[in-house]
C-alpha positions in Angstrom: 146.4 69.4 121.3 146.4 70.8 125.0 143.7 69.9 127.1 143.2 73.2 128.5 142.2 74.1 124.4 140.7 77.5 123.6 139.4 76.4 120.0 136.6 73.3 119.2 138.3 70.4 117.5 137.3 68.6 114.9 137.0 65.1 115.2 136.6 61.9 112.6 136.0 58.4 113.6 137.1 55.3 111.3 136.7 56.9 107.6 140.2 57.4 106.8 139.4 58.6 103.6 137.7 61.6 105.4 140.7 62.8 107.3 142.9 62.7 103.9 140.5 64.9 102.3 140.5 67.1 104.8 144.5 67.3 105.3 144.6 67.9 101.3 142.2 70.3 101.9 143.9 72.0 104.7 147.5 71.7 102.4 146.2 73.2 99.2 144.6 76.2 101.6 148.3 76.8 102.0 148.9 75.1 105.5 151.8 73.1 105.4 151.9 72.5 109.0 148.3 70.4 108.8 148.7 67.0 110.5 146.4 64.4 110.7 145.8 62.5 114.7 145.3 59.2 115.0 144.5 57.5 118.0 141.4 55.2 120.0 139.6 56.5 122.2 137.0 54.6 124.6 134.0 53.3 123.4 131.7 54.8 126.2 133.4 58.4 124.6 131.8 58.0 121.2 128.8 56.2 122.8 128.5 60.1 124.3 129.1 61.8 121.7 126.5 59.9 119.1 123.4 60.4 122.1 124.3 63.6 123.0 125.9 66.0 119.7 123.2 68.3 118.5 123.1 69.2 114.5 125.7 71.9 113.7 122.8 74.0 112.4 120.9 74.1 116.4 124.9 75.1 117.3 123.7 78.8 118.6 120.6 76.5 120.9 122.4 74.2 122.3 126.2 76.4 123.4 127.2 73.5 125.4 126.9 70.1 123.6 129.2 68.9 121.0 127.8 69.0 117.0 127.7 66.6 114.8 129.6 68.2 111.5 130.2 67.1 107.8 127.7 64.9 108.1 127.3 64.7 104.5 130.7 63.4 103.8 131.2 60.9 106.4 129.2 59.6 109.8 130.7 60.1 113.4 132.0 63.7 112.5 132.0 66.2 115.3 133.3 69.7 116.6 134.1 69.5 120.4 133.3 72.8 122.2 136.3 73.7 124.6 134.7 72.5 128.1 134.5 68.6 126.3 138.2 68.8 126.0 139.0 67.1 129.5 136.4 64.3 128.4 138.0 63.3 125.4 141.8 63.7 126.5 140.6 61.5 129.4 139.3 58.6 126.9 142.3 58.6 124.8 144.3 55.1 125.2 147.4 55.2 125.9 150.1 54.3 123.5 147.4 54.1 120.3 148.7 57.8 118.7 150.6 58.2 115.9 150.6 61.2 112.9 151.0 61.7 109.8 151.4 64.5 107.1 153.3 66.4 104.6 157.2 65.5 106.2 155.7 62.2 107.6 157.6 60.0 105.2 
């Protein structure tokens, strides 16, 4: 992940079972480089993202907030836009990341 990102992201907080769904799902769809991120962030981060991420159906009204996605399968599920990448790498802590996948072991 660069912090300079052209793409959203997608991002899942505390429902592990989520994120190994969607790495099996990613895997099946035939890419076998899928990884799964793990790592804290700070509180006042999600605080943001719960008052301020719009429905992913007002996406096309609102170009500049973050959307709440997948609601239906887990809670705290978003897509960060590009220009809320600095944000987030910012509230990452230090030394909480690890990975894991298909060749994790």
């Amino acid at each position: 992940m660069l912090k300079n990102a052209k793409k959203p992201i997608f991002l899942n907080f505390g429902v592990k079972k989520r994120a190994d769904d969607f790495l099996d799902k990613r895997l099946s769809q035939g890419f076998s480089d899928s990884k799964v991120k793990v790592f804290e962030v700070e509180e006042q981060f999600v605080d943001w993202l719960r008052q301020n991420a719009v429905p992913e159906s007002l996406s096309k009204d609102y170009p500049g907030m973050p959307l709440k996605v997948d609601t239906s399968k887990a809670v705290d599920q978003y897509m960060l836009r590009p220009q809320h990448m600095s944000a987030f790498f910012d509230s990452m802590i230090q030394g909480t990341g690890r990975e894991y996948g298909p060749n994790s072991g």
